[in-house]
Residue frames relative to the residue before (quaternion, step in Angstrom):
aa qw qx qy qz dx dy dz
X 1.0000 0.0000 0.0000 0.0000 0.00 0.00 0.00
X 0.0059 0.7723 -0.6317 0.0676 3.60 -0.69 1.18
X 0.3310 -0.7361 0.5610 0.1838 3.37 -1.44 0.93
X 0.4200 -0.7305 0.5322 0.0819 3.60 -0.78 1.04
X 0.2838 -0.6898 0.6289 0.2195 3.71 -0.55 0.79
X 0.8573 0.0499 -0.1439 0.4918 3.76 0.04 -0.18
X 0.3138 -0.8586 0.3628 -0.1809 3.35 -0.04 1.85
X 0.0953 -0.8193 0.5623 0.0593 3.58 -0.08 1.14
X 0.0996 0.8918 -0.4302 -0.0985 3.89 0.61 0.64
X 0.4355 -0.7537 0.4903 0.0441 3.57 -0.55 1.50
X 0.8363 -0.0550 0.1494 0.5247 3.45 0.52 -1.23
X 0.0260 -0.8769 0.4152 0.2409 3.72 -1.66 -0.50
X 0.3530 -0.7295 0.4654 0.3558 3.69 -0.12 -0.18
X 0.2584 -0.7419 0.6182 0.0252 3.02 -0.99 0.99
X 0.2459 0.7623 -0.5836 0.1336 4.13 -0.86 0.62
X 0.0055 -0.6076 0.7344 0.3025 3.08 -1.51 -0.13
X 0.6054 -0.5836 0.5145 0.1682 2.87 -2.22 1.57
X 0.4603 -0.7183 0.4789 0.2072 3.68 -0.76 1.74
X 0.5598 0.5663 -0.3764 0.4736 3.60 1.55 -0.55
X 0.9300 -0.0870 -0.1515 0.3234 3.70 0.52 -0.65
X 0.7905 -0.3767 0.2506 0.4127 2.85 1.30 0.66
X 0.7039 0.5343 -0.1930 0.4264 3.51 1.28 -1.41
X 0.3691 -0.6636 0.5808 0.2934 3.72 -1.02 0.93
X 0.2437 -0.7710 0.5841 -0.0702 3.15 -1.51 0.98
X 0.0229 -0.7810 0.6211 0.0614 3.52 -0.78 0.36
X 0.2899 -0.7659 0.5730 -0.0323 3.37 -1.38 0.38
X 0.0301 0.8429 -0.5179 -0.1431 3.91 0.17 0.63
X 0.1484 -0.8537 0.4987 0.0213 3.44 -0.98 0.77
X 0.4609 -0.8280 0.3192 0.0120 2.94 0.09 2.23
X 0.6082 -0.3958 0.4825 0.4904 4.33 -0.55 0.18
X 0.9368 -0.2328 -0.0659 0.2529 3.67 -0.67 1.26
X 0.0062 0.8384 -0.4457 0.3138 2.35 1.81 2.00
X 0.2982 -0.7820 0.5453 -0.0465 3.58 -1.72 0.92
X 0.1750 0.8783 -0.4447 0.0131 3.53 0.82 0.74
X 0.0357 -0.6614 0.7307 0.1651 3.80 -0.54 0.22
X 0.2824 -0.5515 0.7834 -0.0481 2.95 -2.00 0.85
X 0.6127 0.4816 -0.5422 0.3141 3.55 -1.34 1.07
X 0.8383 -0.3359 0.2388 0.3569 3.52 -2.21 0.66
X 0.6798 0.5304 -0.3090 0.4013 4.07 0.89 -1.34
X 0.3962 -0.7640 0.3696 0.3503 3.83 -0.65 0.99
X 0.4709 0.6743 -0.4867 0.2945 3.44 1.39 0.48
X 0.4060 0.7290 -0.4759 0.2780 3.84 1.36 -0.11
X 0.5445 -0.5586 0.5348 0.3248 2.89 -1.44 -0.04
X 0.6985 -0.0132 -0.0404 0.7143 3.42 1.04 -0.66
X 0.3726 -0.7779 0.5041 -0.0439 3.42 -0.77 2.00
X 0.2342 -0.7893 0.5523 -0.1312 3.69 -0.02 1.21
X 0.3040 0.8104 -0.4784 -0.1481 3.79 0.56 0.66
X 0.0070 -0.8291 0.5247 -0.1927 3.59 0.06 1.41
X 0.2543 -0.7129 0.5535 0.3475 3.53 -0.39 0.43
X 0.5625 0.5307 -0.5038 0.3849 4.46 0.89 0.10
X 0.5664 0.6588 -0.2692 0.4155 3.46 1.61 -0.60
X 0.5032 -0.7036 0.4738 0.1648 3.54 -0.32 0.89
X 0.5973 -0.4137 0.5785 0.3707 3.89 -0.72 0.23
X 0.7407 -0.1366 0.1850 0.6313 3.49 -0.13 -1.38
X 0.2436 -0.8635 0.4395 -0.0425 3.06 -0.63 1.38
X 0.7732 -0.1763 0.1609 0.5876 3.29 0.86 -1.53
X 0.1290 -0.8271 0.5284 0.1415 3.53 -0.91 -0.05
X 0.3884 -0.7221 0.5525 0.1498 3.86 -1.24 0.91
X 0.4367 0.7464 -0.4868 -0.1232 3.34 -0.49 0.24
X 0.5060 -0.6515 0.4734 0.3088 3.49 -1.59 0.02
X 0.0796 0.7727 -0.6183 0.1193 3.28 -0.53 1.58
X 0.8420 0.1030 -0.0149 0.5293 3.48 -1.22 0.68
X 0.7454 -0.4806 0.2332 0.3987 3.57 0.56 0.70
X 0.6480 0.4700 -0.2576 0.5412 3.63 1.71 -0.08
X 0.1946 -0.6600 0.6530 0.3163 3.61 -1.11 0.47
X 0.4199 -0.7214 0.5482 0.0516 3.37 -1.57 1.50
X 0.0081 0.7616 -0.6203 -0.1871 4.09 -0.53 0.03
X 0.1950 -0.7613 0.6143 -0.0709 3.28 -1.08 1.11
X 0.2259 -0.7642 0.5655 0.2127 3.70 -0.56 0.94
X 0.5031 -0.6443 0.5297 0.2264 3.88 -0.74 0.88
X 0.5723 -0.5577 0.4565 0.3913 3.50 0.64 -0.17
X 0.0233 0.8458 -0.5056 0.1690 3.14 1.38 0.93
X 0.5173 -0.5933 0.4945 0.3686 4.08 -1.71 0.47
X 0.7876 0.2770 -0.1431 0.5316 3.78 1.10 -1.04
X 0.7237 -0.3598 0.4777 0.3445 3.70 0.22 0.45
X 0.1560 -0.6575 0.7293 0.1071 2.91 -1.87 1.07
X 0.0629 0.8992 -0.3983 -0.1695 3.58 -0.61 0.20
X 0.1505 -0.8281 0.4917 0.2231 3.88 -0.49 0.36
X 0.6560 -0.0041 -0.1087 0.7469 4.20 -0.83 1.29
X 0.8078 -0.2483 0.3928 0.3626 3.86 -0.29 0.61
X 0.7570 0.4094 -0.3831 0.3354 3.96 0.54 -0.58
X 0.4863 -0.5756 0.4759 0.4536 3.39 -0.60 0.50
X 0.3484 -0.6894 0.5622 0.2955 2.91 -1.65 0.45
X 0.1582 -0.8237 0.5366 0.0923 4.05 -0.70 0.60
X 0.7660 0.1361 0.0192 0.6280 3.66 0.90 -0.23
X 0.5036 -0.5730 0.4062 0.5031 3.81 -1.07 0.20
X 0.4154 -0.6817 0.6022 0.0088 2.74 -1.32 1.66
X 0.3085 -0.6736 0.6385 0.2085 4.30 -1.01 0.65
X 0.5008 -0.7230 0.4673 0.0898 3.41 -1.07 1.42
X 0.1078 -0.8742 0.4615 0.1055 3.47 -0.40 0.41
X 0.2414 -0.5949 0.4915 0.5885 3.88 -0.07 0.16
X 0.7540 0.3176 -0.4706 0.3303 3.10 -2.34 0.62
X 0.4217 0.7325 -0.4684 0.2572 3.78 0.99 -0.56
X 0.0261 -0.7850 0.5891 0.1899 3.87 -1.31 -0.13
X 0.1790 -0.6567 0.7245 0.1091 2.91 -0.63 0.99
X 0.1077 -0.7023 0.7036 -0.0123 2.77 -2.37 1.31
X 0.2252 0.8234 -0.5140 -0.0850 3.04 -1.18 0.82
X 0.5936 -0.6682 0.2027 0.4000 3.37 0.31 1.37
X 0.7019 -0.1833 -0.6744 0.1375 2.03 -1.04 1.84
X 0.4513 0.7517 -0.2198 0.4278 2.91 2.05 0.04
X 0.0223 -0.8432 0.5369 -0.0179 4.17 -0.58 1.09
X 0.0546 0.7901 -0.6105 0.0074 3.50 -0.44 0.52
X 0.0480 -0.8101 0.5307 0.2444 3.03 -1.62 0.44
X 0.4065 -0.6520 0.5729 0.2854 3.80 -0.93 0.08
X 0.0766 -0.7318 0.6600 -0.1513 2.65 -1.82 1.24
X 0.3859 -0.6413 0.6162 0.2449 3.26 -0.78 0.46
X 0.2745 0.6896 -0.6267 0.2373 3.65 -1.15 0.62
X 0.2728 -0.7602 0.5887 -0.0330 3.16 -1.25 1.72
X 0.0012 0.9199 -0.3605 0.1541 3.01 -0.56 0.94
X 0.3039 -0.8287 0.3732 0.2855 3.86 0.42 1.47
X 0.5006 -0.6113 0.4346 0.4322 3.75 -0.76 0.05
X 0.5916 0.5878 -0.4394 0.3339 3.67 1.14 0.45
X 0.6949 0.4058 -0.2629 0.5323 2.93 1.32 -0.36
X 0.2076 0.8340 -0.3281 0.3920 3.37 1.48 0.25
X 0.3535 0.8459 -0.3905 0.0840 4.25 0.65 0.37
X 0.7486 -0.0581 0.0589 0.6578 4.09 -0.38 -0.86
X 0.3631 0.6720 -0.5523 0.3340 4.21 1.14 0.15
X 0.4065 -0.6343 0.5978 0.2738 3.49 -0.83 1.10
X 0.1800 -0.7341 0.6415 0.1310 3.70 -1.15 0.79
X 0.1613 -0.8590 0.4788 0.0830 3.60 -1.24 0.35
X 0.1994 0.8533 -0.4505 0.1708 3.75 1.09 1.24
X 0.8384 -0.2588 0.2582 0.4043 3.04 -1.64 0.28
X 0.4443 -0.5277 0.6170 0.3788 4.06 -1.30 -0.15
X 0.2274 -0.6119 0.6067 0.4536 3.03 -0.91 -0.85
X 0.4284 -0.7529 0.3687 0.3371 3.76 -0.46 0.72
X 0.1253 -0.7923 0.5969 0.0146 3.74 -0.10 0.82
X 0.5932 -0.6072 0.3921 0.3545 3.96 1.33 0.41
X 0.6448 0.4865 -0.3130 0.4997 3.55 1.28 -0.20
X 0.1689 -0.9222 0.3152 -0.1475 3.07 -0.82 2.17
X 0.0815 0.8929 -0.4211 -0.1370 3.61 0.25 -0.03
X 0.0250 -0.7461 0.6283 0.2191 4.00 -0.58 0.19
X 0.0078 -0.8153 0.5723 0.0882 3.19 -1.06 0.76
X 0.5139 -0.7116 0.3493 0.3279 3.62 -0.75 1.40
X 0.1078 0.8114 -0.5681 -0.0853 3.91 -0.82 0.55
X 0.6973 0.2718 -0.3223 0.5797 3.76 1.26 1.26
X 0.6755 0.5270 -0.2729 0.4376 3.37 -0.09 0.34
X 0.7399 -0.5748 0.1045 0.3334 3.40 -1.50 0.47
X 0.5100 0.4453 -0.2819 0.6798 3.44 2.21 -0.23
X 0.1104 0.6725 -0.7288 0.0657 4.12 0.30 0.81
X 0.6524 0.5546 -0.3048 0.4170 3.64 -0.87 0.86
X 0.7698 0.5207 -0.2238 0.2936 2.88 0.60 -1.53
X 0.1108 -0.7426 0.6287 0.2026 4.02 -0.70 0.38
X 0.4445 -0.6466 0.6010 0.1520 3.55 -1.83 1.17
X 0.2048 0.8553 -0.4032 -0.2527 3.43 -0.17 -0.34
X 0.5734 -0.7532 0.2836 0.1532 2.98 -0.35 1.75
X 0.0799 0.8102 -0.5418 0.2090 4.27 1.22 1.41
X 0.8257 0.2927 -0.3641 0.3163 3.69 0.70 0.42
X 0.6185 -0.4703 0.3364 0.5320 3.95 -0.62 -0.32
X 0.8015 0.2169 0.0590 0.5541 3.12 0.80 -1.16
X 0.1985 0.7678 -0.5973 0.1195 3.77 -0.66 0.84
X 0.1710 -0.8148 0.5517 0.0502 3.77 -0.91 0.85
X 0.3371 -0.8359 0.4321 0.0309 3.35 -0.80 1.48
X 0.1321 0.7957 -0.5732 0.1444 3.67 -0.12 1.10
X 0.9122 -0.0943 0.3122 0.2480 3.10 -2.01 -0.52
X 0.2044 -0.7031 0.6167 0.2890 3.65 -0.35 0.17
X 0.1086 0.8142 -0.5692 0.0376 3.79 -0.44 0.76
X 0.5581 -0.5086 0.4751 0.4518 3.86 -0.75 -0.40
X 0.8204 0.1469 -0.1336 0.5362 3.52 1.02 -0.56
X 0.1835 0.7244 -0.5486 0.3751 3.49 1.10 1.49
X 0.0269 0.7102 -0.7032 -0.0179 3.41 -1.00 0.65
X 0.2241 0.6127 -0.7045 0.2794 4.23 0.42 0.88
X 0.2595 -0.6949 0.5610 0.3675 3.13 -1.54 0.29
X 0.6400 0.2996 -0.3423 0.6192 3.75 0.63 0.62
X 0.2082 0.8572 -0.4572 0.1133 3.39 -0.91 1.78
X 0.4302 -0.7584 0.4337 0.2272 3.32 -0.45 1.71
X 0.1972 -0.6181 0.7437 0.1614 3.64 -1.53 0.26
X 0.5462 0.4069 -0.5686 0.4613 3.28 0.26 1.71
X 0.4895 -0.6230 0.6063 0.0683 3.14 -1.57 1.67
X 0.6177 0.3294 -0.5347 0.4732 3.82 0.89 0.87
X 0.3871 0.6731 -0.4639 0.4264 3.74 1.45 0.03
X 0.2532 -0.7186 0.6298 0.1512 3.65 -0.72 0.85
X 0.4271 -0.6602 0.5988 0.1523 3.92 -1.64 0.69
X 0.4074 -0.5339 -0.6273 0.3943 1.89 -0.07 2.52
X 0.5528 -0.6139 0.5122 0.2350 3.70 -1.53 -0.13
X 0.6018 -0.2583 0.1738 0.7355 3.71 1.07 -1.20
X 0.1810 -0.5661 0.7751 0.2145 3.31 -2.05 -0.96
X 0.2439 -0.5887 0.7664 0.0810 3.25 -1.56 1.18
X 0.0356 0.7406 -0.6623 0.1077 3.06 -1.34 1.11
X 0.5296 -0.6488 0.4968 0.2275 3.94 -1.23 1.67
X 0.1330 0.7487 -0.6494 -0.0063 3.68 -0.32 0.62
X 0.8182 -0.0949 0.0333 0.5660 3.91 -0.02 0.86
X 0.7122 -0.3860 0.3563 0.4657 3.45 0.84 1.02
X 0.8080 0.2101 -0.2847 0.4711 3.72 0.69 0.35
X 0.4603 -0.7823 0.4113 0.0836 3.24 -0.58 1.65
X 0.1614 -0.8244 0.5327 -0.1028 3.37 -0.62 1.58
X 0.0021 -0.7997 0.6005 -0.0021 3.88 -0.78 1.36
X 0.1572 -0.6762 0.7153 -0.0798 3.19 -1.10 1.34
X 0.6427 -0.5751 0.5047 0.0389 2.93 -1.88 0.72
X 0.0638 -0.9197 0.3395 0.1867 3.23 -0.21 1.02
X 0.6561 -0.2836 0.3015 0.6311 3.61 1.84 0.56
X 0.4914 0.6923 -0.4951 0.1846 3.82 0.42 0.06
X 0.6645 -0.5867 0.2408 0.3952 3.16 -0.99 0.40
X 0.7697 0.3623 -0.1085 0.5143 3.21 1.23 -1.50
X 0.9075 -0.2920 0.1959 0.2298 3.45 0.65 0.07
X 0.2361 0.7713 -0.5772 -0.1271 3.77 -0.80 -0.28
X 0.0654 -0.7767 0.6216 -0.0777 3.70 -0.58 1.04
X 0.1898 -0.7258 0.6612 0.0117 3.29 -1.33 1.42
X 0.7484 -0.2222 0.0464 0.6232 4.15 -0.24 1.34
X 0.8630 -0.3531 0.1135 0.3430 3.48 0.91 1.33
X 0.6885 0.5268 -0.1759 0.4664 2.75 1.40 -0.30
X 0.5307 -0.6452 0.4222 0.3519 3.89 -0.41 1.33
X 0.0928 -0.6059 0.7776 0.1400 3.31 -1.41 0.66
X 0.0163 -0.7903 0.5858 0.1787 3.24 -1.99 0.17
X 0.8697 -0.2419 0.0630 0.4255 3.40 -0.68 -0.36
X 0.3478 0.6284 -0.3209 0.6174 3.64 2.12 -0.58
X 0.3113 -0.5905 0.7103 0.2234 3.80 0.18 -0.62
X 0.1300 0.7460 -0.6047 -0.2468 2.66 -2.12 -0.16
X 0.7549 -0.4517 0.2706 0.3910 3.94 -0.77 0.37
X 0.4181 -0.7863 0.4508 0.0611 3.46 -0.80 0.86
X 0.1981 -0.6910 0.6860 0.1124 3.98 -0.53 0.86
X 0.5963 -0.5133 0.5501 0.2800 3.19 -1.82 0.40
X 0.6577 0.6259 -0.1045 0.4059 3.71 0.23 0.70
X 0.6989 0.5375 -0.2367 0.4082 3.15 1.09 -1.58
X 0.6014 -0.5254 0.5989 0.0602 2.61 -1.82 0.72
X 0.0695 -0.8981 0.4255 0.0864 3.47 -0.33 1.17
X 0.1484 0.8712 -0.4305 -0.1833 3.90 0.25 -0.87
X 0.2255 -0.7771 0.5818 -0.0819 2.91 -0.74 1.21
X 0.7111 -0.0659 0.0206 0.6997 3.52 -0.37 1.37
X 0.6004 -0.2650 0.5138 0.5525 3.62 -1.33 -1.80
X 0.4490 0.4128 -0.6363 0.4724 3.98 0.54 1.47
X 0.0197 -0.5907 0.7995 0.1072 3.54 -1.51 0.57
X 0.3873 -0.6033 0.6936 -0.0704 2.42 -2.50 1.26
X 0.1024 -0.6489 0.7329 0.1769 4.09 -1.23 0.42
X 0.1110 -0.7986 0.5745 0.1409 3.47 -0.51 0.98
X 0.2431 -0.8560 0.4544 0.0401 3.65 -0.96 1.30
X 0.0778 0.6770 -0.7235 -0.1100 4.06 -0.48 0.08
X 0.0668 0.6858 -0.7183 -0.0966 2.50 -1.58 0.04
């Protein structure tokens, strides 16, 4: 989460924190990234034991903010419907996650009037990367991403990737993220089961990474961070 000195604010979230009680708000700046869950690495930190580690994520794609459930244990849900895929935010929406309710709003908003409101904008990408599992048999775990090039397979006894899953739907090798001008690109390396970035098939062409996304590998998911 980085604060921006000359803010384009699009939307916000509105809650009150089940921990104390206190209403909150959140502004959420033109290609803002918000995770939501139990791990203090969230953006908004939920310490509930129904609350997942890495629960959910906002982002701003193509002019829409998207929610995406991490493979959460209880369900994200928007007006009551479950979410199943990245879902497109409307103002008035609620998001629920037990015990936790937010709503979304739309709300413009000059940087003068900008004050102690938490803001939520893009990083800048500085090539420094991190994926951290939030479904799968390493939920928890963080990658950090310290080379140009790094290929993501199978845990095996005679694996040598430098990023390995302990899942038997993870093909040998699976993909490889690779820094091409400071912007991190994942391609497909042939696998059986897949690679999907916020749902969406990757293949061998690759494609370009956002602060945010949502990776899946096989039946492992990933939040991919820069910062």
């Amino acid at each position: 989460m980085t604060t921006s000195t000359k803010p384009l604010v699009l939307a916000k979230l509105l809650w009150e924190n089940p921990n104390t009680g206190s209403r909150e708000e959140l502004l959420l700046a033109e290609g803002a990234s918000v995770t939501i869950g139990r791990a203090d690495s969230n953006d908004i930190v939920v310490k509930e034991q129904r609350i997942s580690r890495q629960h959910a994520v906002i982002n701003y794609r193509d002019g829409v903010f998207m929610l995406s459930d991490l493979g959460s244990a209880n369900g994200v849900f928007v007006n009551d419907i479950k979410v199943e895929r990245p879902f497109p935010l409307a103002a008035g929406d609620v998001v629920r996650l037990l015990p936790l309710e937010l709503r979304f709003e739309s709300a413009y908003v000059d940087v003068g009037q900008v004050d102690n409101t938490t803001l939520v904008t893009v990083p800048v990408n500085t090539g420094k990367g991190v994926l951290t599992i939030s479904s799968g048999p390493q939920d928890g775990n963080s990658f950090y991403l310290v080379r140009n090039r790094l290929t993501i397979g199978r845990a095996t006894s005679t694996a040598d990737w430098e990023i390995c899953l302990q899942d038997p739907s993870v093909s040998r090798p699976h993909a490889v993220l690779e820094l091409v001008e400071s912007i991190w690109v994942l391609r497909d390396l042939g696998s059986a089961n897949g690679t999907r970035v916020n749902d969406a098939p990757v293949n061998e062409k690759g494609r370009t990474l956002r602060d945010g996304d949502v990776i899946t590998f096989g039946n492992t998911m990933a939040v991919f961070r820069v910062s």
